[in-house]
N, C-alpha and C positions, 0 to 999 in steps of 0.2 A: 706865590703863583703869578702867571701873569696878569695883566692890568684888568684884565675883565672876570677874573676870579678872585674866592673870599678862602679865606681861610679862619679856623676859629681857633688862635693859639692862645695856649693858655701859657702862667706861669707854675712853675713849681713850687708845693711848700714841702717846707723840712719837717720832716717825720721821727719823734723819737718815740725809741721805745718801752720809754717809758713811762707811767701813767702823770699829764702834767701836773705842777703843786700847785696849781688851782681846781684842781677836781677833787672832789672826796668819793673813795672808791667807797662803793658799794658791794653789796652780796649778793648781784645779780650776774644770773651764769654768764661767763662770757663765752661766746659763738667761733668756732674754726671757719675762718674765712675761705670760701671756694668761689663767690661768683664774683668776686671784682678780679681776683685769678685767670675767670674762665672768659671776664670780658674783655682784659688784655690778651690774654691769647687769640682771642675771636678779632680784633683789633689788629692784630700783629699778620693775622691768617688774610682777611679781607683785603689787605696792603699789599701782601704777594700775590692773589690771585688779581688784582689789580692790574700790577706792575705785569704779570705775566702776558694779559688780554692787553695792555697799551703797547708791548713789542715796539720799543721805540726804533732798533736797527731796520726794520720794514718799512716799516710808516715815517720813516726820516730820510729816504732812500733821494739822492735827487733834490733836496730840499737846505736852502743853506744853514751852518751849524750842525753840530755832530751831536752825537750821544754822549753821554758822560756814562763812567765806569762802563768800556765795548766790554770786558772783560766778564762781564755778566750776561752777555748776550740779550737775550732778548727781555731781559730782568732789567737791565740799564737805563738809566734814567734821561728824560728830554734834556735839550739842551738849556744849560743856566740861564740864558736869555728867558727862554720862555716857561720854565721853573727853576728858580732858586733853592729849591727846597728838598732836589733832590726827589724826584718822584715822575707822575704823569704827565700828558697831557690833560689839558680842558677838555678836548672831545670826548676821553675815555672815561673821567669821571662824571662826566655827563650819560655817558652808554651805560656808566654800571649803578647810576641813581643818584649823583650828586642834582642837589636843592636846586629847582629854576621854577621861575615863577608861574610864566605859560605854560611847562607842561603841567605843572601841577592844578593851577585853574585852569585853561582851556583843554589842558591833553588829559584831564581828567585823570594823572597821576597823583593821589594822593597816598601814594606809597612812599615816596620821596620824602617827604615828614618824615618817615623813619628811616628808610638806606640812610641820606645823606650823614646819619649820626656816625654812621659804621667804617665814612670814609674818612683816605687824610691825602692828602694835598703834598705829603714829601716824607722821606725819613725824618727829616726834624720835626716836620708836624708829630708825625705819630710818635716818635720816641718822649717827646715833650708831653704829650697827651697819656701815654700811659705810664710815665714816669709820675705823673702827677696822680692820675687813678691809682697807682700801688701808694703813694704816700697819705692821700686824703681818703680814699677808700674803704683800703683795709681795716683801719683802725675803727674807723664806722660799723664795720660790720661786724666785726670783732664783739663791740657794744651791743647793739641794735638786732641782728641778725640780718641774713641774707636774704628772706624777704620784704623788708622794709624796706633796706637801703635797694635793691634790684629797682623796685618800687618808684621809688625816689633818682637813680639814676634814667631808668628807662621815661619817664613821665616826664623831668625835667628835660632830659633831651626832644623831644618831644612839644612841651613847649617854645624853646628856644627856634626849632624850627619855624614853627607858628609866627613869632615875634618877627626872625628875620624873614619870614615873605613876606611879610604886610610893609617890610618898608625897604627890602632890596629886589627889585624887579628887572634887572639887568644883567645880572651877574651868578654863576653858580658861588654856589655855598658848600663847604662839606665840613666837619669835624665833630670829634666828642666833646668838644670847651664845652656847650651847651649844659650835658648832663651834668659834666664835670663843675660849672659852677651852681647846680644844681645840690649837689653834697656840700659846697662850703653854704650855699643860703642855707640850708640844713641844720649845719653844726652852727649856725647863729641863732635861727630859730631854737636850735634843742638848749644851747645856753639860756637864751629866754624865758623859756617856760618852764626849766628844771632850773629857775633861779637859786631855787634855797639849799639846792645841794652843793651849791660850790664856793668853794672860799676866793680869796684875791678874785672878785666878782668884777672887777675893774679892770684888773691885768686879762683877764682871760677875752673882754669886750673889747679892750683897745687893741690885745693882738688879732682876735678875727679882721675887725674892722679895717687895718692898718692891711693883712696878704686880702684882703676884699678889694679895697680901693686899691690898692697898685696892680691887681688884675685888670679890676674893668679900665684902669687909666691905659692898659697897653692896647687897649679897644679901640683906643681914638686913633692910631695907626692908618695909615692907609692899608687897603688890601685884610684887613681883619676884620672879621664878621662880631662885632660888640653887641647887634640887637640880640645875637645869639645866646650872647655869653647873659644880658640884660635879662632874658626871656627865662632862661635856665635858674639865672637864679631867684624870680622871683618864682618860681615854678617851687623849686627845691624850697624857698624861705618857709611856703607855706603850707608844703607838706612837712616839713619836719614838724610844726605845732602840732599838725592831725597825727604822724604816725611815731614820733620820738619823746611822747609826755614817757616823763619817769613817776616812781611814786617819790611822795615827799618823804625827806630825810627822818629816818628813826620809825617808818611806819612797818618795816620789814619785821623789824622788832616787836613791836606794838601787837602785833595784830596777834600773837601767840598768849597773849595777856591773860588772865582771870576775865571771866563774863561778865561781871560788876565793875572793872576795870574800866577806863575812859580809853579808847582805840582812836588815833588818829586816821583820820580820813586818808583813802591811798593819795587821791588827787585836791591839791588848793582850787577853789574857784575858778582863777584865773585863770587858770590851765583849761579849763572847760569852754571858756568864755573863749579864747581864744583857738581853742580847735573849730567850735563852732564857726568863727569869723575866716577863719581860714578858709574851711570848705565851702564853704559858701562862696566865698571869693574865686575860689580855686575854679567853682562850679560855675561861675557866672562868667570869668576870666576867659575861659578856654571854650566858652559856647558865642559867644562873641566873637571871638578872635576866629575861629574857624568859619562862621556865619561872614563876619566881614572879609574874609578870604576868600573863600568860595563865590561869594558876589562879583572877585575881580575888583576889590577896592583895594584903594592904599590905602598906606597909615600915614603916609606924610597929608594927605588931605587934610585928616582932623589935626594933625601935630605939623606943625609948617617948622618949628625947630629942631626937631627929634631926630635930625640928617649930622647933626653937630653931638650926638651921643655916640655912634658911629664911626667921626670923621674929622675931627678937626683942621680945616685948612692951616695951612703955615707959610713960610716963603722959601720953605725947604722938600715944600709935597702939593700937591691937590687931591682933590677929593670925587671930581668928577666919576669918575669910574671905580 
């Protein structure tokens, strides 16, 4: 976008399909995925009715720099100068709910919380972002079902907003990175705490960890919204403890036992200990965050460094905007 816009891009992970050989499949039904489906399509829709209302051949009329693809008429996109990306303008994504700060404190829009998850910033935004939702997504749901993960995308989105108004007050913001790295904190946490069902317990830590950090490192970018991506996932980490405890291994079985028989417990301890610590966290996280928002505070007041999670200056960029 241009200089006074954020956008939340994410990267893509590779998706196979087949069950990894660090997991031990269980005998738990698996789920026909429909709503990470129905959120890329909802995603796809929002981006043309968009493109439709920003009419770039009108509203560029007189003005220097052309439209890109005329041949789409009033679907064509602003000029590369002032998006790269193959999309709107800043004013339109502002008219149809992207994230800014003042209206959302002063204009009393706290609706924007949620629009701006629903926006993208260019064709590459949004194909990026829902190529990412079908690969990391589905197979979540697949697992888990479609209201957990729903759950868990829409809240961490949700979050992530949260996060970036408290410390970008300048600039709109629109994307679903948010939610989206809302599901990979997810699938960290559900590694976690469904520790004892999986094998290569190391390989499967070091790959999350390894597409986690090369996500949030494309954050430091200029022009990319990271508080977003930062917000989301820790949004997602700790709801996956609250809503993706599995039972422990072999208790499937167990439990059909003889009555005199010794029946393993469904859940380990630690799984409890740590759902409770979550929500809790979760509940205190998000009544704060909105409480210090709505007061019209920053976050860079309490945090004077937390502009360099964000933004790393170099002698190839700056960070001002």
């Amino acid at each position: 976008m241009a200089s006074g816009d954020l956008e939340r891009g994410t990267k893509n992970r590779e998706n196979n399909s087949k069950i990894p050989s660090f997991y031990v499949e269980t005998a738990e039904k698996r789920w026909t995925s429909w709503i990470i489906p129905m959120f890329v399509a909802v995603n796809i829709a929002v981006f043309i009715v968009v493109m439709y209302v920003n009419d770039c051949p009108k509203k560029t009329r007189g003005i220097e720099g052309s439209c890109v693809a005329k041949f789409l008429h009033r679907f064509s996109f602003q000029p590369l100068k002032e998006n790269p990306l193959f999309g709107p303008s800043s004013d339109t994504l502002e008219k149809m709910g992207a994230l800014q700060w003042n209206k959302v404190v002063h204009g009393h829009q706290g609706w924007r919380l949620v629009t701006c998850i629903w926006l993208h910033a260019g064709v590459i935004h949004v194909l990026t972002n829902v190529l990412s939702l079908i690969f990391i997504g589905i197979r979540l749901e697949q697992e888990f079902g479609f209201v957990r993960v729903g759950i868990i995308y829409l809240v961490s989105g949700f979050g992530g907003s949260i996060l970036s108004a408290l410390f970008i007050q300048q600039n709109i913001s629109v994307g679903a990175s948010g939610a989206l790295f809302g599901l990979l904190g997810a699938m960290l946490s559900e590694l976690l705490t469904n520790w004892t069902i999986y094998v290569n317990k190391i390989a499967a830590l070091f790959t999350l960890v390894i597409i986690i950090a090369i996500n949030l490192a494309v954050g430091i970018l200029p022009h990319v919204d990271n508080f977003a991506h930062i917000g989301g996932f820790i949004s997602g980490f700790l709801l996956g403890f609250v809503l993706l405890l599995r039972p422990q291994f072999g208790w499937a079985e167990n439990r059909h036992s003889p009555a005199d028989a010794r029946v393993k417990s469904k859940h380990k301890a630690y799984q409890y200990v740590f759902l409770l610590a979550a929500a809790v966290l979760l509940i205190v996280g998000f009544t704060l965050g909105l409480v210090t928002l709505f007061k019209g505070k920053s976050g860079s007041d309490h945090c004077s460094w937390c502009h360099y999670l964000n933004c790393v200056p170099t002698s190839r960029w700056k960070c001002q905007n």
